[in-house]
N, C-alpha and C positions, 0 to 999 in steps of 0.2 A: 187609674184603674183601666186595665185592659179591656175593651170591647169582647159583648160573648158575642161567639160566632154560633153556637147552638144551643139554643136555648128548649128545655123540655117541660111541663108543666102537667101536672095532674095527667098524666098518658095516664091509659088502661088500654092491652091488647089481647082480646081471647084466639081463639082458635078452634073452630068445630066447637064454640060452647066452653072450651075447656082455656080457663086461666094462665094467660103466658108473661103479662106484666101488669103490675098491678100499681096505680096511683104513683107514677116515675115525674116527680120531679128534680131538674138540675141543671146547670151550665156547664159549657166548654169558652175555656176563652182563648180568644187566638195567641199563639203561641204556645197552648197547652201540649203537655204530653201525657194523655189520660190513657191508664189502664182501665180495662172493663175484667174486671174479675172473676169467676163462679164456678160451679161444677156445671157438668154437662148438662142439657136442658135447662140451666136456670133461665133461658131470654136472653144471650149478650147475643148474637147471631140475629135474631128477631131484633132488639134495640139497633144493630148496624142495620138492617134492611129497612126498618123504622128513617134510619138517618137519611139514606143514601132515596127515599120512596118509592121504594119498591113493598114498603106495604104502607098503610094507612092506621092511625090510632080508631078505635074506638069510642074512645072518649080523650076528652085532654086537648092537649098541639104538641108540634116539635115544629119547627121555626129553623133552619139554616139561612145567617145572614139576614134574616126578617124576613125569610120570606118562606113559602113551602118546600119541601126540600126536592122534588122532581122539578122546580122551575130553575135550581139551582145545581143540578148534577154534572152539569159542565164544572164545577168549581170543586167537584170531592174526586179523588182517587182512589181507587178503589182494589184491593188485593184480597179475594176472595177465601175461603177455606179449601177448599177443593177445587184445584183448576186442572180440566182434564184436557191434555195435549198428546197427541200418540206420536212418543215420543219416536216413531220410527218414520213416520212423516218429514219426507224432505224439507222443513221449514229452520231457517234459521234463525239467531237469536234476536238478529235486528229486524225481519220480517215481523219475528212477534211486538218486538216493542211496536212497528207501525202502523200495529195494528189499534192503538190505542189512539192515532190520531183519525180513524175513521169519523168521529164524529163531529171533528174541527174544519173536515178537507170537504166539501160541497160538489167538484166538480171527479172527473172519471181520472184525475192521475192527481198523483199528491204531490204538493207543491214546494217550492226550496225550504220555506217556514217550516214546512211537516221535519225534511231531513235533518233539518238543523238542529229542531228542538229531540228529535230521536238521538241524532249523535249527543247531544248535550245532558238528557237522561241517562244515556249508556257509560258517558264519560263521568257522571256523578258517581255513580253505582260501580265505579272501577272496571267495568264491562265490554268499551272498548273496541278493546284488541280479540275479544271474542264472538266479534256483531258477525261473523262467517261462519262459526259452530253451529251444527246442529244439536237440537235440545237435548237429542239421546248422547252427545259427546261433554255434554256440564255433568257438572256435580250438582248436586240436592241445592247445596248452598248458593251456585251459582244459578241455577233454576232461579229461586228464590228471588234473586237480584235482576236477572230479567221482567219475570212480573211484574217487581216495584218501579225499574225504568219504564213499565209498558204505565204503568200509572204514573208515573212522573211525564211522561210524555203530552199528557193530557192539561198541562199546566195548571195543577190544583193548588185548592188554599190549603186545603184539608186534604190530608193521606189517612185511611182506613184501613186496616188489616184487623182480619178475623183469623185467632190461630194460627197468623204467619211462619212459626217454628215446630212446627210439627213435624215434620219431617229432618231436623237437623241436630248432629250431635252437640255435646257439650262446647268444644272447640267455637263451634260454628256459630252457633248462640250467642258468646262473647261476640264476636266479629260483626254479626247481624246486628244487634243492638248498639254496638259500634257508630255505623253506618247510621240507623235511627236517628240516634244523638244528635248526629252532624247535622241530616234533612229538616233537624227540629229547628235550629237555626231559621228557615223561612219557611216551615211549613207547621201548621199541628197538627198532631197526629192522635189518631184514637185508635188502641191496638187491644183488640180481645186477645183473654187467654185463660185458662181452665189450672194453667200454673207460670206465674209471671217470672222470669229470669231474670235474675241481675235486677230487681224489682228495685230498689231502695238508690241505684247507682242510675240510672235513665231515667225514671218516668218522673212527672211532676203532680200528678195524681190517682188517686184511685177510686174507683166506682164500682162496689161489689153488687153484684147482680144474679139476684137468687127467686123473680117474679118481682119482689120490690128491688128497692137500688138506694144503697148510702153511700153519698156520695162523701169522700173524704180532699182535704186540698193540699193534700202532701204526699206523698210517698210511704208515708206510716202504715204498717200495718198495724191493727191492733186486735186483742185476742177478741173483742165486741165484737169488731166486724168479723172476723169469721165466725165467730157461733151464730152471726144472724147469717149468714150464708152456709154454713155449714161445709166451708172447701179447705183442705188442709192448701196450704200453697207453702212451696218449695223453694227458694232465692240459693242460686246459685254462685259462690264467693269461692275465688282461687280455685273452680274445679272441684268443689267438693259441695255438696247437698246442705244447707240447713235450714232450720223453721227460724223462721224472723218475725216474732211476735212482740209487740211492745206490750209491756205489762204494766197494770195500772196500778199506782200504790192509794190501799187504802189507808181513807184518815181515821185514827184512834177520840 
């Protein structure tokens, strides 16, 4: 049995009074590839900021590694929802990833370890040969893959993305998730999404997230779990849209 690396227990988190998760318990185990599932506002955003501690339960724990999850932030990577970069800013695409090893580098100039591990993130990410582009000369896609090198950079155990495709067409999706795959290989990854792609071909689990959270240990969707979340989700196959619902047979 795989060791959990996040472990969550009876959480409850309000907000201004008002109910944002309610009694979350479940595991991540290392090597996972968990979906966070839900419509908008259901808590999957609040649950990663929960992970990552940048907020605090109210009631309950969450545990990274055994331990609290701000003593542990050196070890998650993190790719945010909205990551705002003006895109007309002379900065180029390896400056950004270097910017991720700010919190590894102690003294006033970064050291051979910092570059190495930058080229070695950009070299995962296929990325490269474009560490000289500035960010207004990528594509969406390629954006994308910067962020995720600037959080590979960081040498994590655990890679989080909230929303990571949002901005990327069908095409692109394939390719991203692609990519995912491979990193799962030595990382786990927890990736929100309001409509999971290629859900049933990448992830190893899922955890629909509606203010509570049921957690499932497979890739299955089932029509239960969406009517207690109430999210239609979308699996995208060959390019074309369909609902991927397992249905339950009943016994006579």
């Amino acid at each position: 049995m795989k060791p959990i690396m996040i472990h969550i227990e009876n959480l409850t988190y309000s907000f201004n009074g008002h109910p944002v998760l309610k009694d979350v318990s479940f595991g991540v185990a290392r090597g996972d590839f968990i979906a966070l599932i839900g419509p908008n506002g259901g808590g999957k955003t609040t649950l990663i900021k929960l992970m990552l501690g940048l907020l605090h339960p109210n009631k309950g724990k969450i545990e990274i590694f055994g331990e609290a999850p701000a003593a542990v932030s050196h070890r998650m990577g993190y790719v945010p929802q909205d990551i705002h970069i003006n895109k007309n800013f002379p900065v180029s695409a390896r400056d950004v990833v270097l910017m991720g090893r700010l919190q590894k580098q102690r003294k006033f100039r970064y050291s051979n370890q910092d570059h190495f591990q930058v080229q070695k993130a950009l070299e995962t990410m296929e990325m490269w040969e474009y560490r000289g582009y500035r960010m207004d000369e990528l594509s969406g896609g390629q954006r994308q893959r910067i962020f995720i090198a600037r959080a590979l950079a960081t040498e994590p155990d655990i890679l989080i993305l909230d929303e990571p495709t949002a901005s990327l067409d069908t095409p692109g999706h394939n390719m991203f998730y692609g990519l995912l795959k491979e990193l799962n290989h030595t990382l786990t990854i927890v990736l929100a999404s309001h409509d999971v792609m290629l859900l049933s071909s990448y992830v190893k689990s899922v955890a629909c997230v509606n203010q509570t959270v049921h957690y499932h240990d497979s890739a299955e969707i089932t029509e239960e779990m969406m009517d207690m979340v109430h999210c239609p989700v979308e699996v995208i196959a060959h390019g074309l849209p369909h609902r991927v619902l397992k249905t339950h047979k009943t016994e006579s």
